[in-house]
C-alpha positions in Angstrom: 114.7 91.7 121.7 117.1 91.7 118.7 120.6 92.2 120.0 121.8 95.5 118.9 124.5 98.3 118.8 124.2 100.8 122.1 122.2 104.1 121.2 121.4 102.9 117.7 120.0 99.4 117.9 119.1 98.1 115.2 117.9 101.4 113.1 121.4 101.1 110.4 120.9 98.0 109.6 116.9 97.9 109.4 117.6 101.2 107.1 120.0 99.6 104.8 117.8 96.4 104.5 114.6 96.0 107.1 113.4 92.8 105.7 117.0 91.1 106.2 116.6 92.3 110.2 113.3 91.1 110.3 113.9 87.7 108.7 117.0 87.5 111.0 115.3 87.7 113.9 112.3 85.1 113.3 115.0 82.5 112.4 116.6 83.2 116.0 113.4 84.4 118.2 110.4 83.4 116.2 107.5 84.9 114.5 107.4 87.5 117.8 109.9 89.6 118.7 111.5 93.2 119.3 114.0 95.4 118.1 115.4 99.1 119.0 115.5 101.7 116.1 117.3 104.4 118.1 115.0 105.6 120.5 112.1 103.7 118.9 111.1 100.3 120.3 109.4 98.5 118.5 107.3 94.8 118.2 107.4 92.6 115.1 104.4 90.1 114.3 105.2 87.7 111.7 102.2 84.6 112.7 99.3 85.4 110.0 96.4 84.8 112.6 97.5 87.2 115.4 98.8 89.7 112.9 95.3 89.9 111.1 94.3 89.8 114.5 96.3 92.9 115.5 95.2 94.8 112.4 91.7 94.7 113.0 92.0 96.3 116.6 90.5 100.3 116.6 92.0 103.0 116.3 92.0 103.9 119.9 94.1 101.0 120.4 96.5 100.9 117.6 96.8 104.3 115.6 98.1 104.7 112.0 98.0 108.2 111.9 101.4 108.7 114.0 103.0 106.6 111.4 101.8 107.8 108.6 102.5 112.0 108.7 105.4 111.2 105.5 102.0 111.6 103.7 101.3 114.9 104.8 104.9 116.9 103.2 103.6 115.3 100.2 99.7 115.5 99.2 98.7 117.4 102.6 95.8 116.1 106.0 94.7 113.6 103.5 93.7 109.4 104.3 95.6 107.9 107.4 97.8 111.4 107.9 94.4 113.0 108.9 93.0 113.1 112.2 90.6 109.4 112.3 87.1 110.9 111.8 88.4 113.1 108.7 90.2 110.0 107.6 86.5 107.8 107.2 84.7 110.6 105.5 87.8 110.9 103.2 88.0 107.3 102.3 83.8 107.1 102.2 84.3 109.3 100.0 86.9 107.9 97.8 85.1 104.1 97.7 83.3 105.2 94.6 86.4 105.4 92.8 87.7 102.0 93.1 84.4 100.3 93.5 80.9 99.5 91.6 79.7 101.5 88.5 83.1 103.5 88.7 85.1 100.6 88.5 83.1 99.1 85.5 83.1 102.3 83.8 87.3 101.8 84.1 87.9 99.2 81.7 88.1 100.3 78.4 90.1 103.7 79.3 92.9 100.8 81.0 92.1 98.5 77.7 93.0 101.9 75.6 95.7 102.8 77.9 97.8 99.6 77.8 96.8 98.9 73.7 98.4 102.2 73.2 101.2 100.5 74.6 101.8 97.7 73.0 101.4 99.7 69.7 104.1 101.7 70.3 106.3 98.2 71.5 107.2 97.3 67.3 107.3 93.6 66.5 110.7 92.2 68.4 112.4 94.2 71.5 112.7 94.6 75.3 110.8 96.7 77.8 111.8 97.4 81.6 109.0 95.8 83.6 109.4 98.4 86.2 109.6 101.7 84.4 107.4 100.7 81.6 104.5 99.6 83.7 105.0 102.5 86.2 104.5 104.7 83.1 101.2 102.5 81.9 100.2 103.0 85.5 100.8 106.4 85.7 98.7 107.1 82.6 95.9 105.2 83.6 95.2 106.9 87.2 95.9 110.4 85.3 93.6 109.8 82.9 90.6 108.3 85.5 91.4 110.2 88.3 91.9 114.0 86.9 90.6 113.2 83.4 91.4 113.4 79.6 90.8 117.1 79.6 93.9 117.4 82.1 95.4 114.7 81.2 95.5 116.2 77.5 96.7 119.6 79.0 99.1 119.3 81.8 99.6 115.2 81.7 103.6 116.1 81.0 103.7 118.6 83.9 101.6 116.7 86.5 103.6 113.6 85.5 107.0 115.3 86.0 106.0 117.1 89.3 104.5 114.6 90.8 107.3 112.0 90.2 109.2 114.4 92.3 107.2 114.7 94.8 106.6 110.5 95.0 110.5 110.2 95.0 110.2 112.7 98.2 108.5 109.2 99.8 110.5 109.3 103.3 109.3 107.7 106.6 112.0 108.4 109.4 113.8 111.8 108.1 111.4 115.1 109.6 109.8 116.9 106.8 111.9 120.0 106.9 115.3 117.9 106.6 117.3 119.9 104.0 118.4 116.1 101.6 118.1 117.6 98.0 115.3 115.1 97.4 113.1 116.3 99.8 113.5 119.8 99.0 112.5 118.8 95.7 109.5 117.4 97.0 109.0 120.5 98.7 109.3 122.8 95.9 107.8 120.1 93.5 104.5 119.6 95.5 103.5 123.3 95.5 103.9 123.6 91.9 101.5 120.8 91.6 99.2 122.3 93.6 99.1 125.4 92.1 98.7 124.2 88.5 95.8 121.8 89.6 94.1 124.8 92.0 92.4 126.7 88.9 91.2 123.2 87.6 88.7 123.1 90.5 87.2 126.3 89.2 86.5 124.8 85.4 85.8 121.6 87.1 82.9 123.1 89.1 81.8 125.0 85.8 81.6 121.9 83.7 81.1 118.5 86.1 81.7 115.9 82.9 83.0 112.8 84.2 84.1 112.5 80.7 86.2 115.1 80.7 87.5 115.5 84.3 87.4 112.1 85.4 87.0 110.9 89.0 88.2 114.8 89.9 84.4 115.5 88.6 82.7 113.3 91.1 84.8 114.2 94.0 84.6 118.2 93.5 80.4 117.8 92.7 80.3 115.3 96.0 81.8 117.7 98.5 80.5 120.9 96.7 76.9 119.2 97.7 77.8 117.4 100.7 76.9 113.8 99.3 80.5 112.6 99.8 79.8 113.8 103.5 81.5 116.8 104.9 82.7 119.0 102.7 86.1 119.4 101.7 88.4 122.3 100.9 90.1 122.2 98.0 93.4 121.7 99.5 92.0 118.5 100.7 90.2 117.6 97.3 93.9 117.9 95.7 95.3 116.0 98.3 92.5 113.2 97.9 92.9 112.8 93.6 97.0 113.3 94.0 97.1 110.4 96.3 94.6 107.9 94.2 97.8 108.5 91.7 100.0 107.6 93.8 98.6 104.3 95.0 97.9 103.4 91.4 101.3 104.2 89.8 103.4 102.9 93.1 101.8 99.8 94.2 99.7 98.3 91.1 102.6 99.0 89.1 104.6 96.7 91.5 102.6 94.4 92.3 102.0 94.3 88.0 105.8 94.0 87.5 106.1 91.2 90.0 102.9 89.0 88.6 104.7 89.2 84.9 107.8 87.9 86.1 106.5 85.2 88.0 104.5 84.0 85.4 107.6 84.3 82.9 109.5 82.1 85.2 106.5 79.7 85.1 105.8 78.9 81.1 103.0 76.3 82.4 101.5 78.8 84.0 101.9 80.9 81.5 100.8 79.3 79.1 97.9 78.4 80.4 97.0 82.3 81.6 97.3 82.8 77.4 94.9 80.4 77.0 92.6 81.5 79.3 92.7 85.6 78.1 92.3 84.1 74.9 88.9 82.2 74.5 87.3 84.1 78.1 87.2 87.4 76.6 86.0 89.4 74.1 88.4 89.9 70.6 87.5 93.8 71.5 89.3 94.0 75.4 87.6 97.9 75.3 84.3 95.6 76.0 85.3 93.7 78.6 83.1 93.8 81.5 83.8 93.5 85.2 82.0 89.7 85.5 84.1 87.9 82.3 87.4 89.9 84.0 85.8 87.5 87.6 85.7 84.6 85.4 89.4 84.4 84.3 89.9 82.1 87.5 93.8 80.7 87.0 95.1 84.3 86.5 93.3 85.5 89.6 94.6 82.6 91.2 98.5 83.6 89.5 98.1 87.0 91.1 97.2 86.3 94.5 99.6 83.8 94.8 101.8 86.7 93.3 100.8 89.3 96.2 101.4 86.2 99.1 105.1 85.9 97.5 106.3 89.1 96.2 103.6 91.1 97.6 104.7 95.4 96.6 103.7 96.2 100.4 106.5 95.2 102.5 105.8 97.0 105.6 102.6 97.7 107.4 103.2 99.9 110.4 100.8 100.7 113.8 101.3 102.7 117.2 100.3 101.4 120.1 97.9 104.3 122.0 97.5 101.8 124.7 99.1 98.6 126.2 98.4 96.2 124.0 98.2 92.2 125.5 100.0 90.0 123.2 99.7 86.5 124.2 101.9 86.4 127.3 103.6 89.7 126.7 102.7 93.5 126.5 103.4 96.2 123.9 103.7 99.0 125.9 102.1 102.5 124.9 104.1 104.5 122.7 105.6 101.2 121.0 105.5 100.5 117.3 104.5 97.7 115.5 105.4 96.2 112.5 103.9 93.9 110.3 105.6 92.0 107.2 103.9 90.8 104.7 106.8 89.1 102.8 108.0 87.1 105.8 104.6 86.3 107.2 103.4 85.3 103.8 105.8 82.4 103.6 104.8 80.6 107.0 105.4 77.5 106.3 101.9 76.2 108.6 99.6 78.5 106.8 101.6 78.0 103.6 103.0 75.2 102.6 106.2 74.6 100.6 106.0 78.4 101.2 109.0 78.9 98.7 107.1 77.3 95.9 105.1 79.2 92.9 101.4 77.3 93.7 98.9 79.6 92.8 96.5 76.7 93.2 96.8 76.7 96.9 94.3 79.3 96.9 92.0 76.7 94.2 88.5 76.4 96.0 88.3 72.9 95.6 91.9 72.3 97.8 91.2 74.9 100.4 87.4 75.6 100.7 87.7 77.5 103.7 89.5 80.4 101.7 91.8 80.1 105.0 95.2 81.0 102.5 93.3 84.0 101.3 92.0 85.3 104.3 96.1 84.9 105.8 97.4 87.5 103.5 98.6 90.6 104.9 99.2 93.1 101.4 96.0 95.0 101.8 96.0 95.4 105.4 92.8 94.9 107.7 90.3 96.5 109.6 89.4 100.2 108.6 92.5 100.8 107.1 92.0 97.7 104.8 93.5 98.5 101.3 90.3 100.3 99.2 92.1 99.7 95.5 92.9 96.2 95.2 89.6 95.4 92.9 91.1 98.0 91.0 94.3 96.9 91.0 93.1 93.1 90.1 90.9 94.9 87.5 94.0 96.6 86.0 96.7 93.7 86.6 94.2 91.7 84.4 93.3 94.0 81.7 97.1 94.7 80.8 98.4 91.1 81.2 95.5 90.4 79.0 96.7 92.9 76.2 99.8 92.1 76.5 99.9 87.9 76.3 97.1 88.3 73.4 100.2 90.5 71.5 103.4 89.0 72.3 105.5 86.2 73.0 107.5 87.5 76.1 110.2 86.0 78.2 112.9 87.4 81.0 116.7 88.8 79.7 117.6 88.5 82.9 115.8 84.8 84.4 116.0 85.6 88.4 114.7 89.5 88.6 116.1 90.6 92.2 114.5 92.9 94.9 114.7 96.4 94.8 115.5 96.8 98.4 115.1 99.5 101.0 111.9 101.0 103.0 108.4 101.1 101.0 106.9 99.5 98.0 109.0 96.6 97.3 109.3 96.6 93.4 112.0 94.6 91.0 115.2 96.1 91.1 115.3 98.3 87.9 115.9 97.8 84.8 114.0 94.8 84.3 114.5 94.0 80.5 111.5 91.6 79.1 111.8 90.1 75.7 108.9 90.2 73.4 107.6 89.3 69.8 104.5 90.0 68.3 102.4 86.7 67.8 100.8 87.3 65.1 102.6 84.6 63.1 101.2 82.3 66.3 97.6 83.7 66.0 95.0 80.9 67.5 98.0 78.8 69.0 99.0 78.9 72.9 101.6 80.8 74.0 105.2 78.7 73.1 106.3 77.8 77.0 109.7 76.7 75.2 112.4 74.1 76.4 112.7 75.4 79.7 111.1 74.1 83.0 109.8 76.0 86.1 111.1 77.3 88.8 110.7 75.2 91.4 111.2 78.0 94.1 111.1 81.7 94.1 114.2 82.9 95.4 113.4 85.4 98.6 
């Protein structure tokens, strides 16, 4: 156990900054260990094999449910805040969204979304790689997920509620604390759901995907009982409101954090530039989902992006049972936590962990795809992460725009860590330089004077 203060443990310090406790504590006990968070105890598992492990035990034996009720103050019973068998029909019925003909049908709305973008960029200037990409982001999943028609309408209002409700985000404080934020949430989250209640009512009167997006599909499914039971439209809210939310917080992160590690890479990027140039179509609108499959060094740039600045920090579990764990026990009632960022730089699994390689995760040096199948960021088992095609699919498509457009490079050259609990974006603002290329049009990006980075600062 982490050595901590009497009452309180650890809890002030993991609140301030959980990932310093947590690398603190495998430097001195190892990649197994445990801490006190007040009353909380709790056990940390940092070795990638026994945490994947860990991951894919049921849920009768490690629950996510009892960690994961900060959903419900915010979009309602919905995903892992709903009891476990209400939890698979909702996600059954949400793999359409992110997956197959859905996801193909995606790519020229993001190709649109992030062109209309970069036209509104002008020829020289900055942008914050946080808050511009969290807009991008934000535009795509309204525009997929409730449609154009809504978008059109209430885009301003949804957008401005439901960043209050997203900053409401809080995982110890109980629902009904009275923080200013959270009452904001509060007031913030039945607004939303108000303005979007009618919308099921013209949505069942006119079902065109076209118009009302993924919302079509997902009222029509549970209307007829082909997305399995059927839903109340509390729930069907909840379901569409939360597909925003995992598109605008963690592709937008995970987006910000695969620019700016190719920006402190110019070989990398440049050869990214390359590769978006001459393996897809002049027309990005008409990309398809098998030429997006082909662009094989950027896939390999943002995996190797999620493994060191992956945007989930935390994965969390409650143990419903004892739990063996090698020679020890996690007691009933325990938590567990899982972390990504430290786990992903083990220096066995990974080596030279600190270093930028994304072709550690080439075929042809690791055939066994064991780097790959290490990662933590999209979790394991039934709660495995159901967007990251469509995050990959996104990450691609506005990189691709974007590098075709611009010569861009970092105002700042060593972006920091926002901090805290949650999705672990860049600290904000997060100025990027850009010019238009057109003078450049048929050359490679200009990787300029300066060399890599030979590590990534944690």
């Amino acid at each position: 156990m982490i050595d901590g203060a009497p009452l309180v443990g650890s809890a002030p310090a993991f609140f301030r900054d959980p990932l310093g406790v947590i690398e603190a504590g495998r430097r001195t006990h190892g990649p197994l260990f445990g801490l006190r968070l007040g009353p909380m105890r709790a056990a940390v598992i940092l070795d990638p094999a026994r945490a994947n492990a860990m991951l894919d035990l049921p849920e009768s034996t490690l629950a996510v449910r009892p960690v994961y009720q900060w959903v419900k103050p915010m979009f309602g019973e919905v995903m892992q805040a709903a009891p476990y068998a209400d939890y698979l029909a909702q996600r059954a019925a949400l793999v359409p969204a992110l997956r197959g003909a859905h996801l193909g049908g995606y790519l020229r709305v993001m190709a649109d979304e992030a062109a209309a973008w970069t036209a509104g960029l002008g020829a020289t200037g900055t942008f914050d790689a946080v808050r511009d990409l969290e807009r991008l982001s934000m535009n795509i999943a309204l525009r997929l997920f409730l449609g154009a028609d809504i978008q059109a309408r209430l885009g301003a209002r949804v957008r401005s509620l439901f960043l209050d409700v997203a900053a409401g985000m809080e995982v110890f404080l109980p629902a009904n604390f009275p923080a200013p934020r959270l009452l904001r949430r509060n007031r913030a989250r039945r607004k939303l759901f108000a303005l979007l209640r009618p919308e099921i009512q013209a949505v069942r009167a006119d079902p065109d995907p076209e118009r009302y997006g993924f919302f079509a599909h997902l009222v029509a499914a549970s209307d007829t009982g082909t997305a399995g039971p059927a839903f109340d439209d509390e729930t069907v809210i909840g379901l569409i409101l939360i597909l925003v939310y995992a598109a605008y917080e963690s592709s937008a992160a995970q987006l910000a954090w695969v620019l700016i590690l190719l920006l402190q890479h110019p070989r990398w990027l440049a050869t990214v530039t390359a590769e978006v140039e001459t393996g897809l179509p002049e027309k990005l609108g008409g990309t398809t989902t098998a030429e997006l499959h082909r662009l094989e060094n950027l896939g390999r740039c943002i995996t190797e992006a999620q493994r060191i600045r992956p945007a989930t920090s935390m994965l969390t579990r409650r143990a419903v049972a004892d739990v063996p764990l090698g020679s020890y026990t996690v007691p009933r009632g325990w938590t567990l936590f899982f972390c990504p960022p430290v786990t992903h730089r083990d220096p066995e699994t990974f080596p030279d962990p600190d270093a930028f390689d994304p072709d550690r995760f080439d075929p042809q040096r690791d055939p066994a795809g064991r780097a790959a199948a290490a990662l933590l960021n999209l979790g394991a088992g039934s709660h495995a992460c159901l967007g990251g095609r469509f995050a990959e699919t996104e990450m691609k498509l506005t990189l691709a725009v974007l590098l075709r457009q611009y010569t861009v490079d970092l105002v700042e050259p060593d972006p920091r860590p926002a901090g805290g609990v949650g999705i672990a974006r860049p600290a904000a603002p997060c100025p990027v330089r850009y010019r238009l290329r057109t003078a450049e049009k048929g050359r490679t990006h200009d990787a300029g004077s300066s060399a890599d980075h030979d590590r990534v600062h944690r």
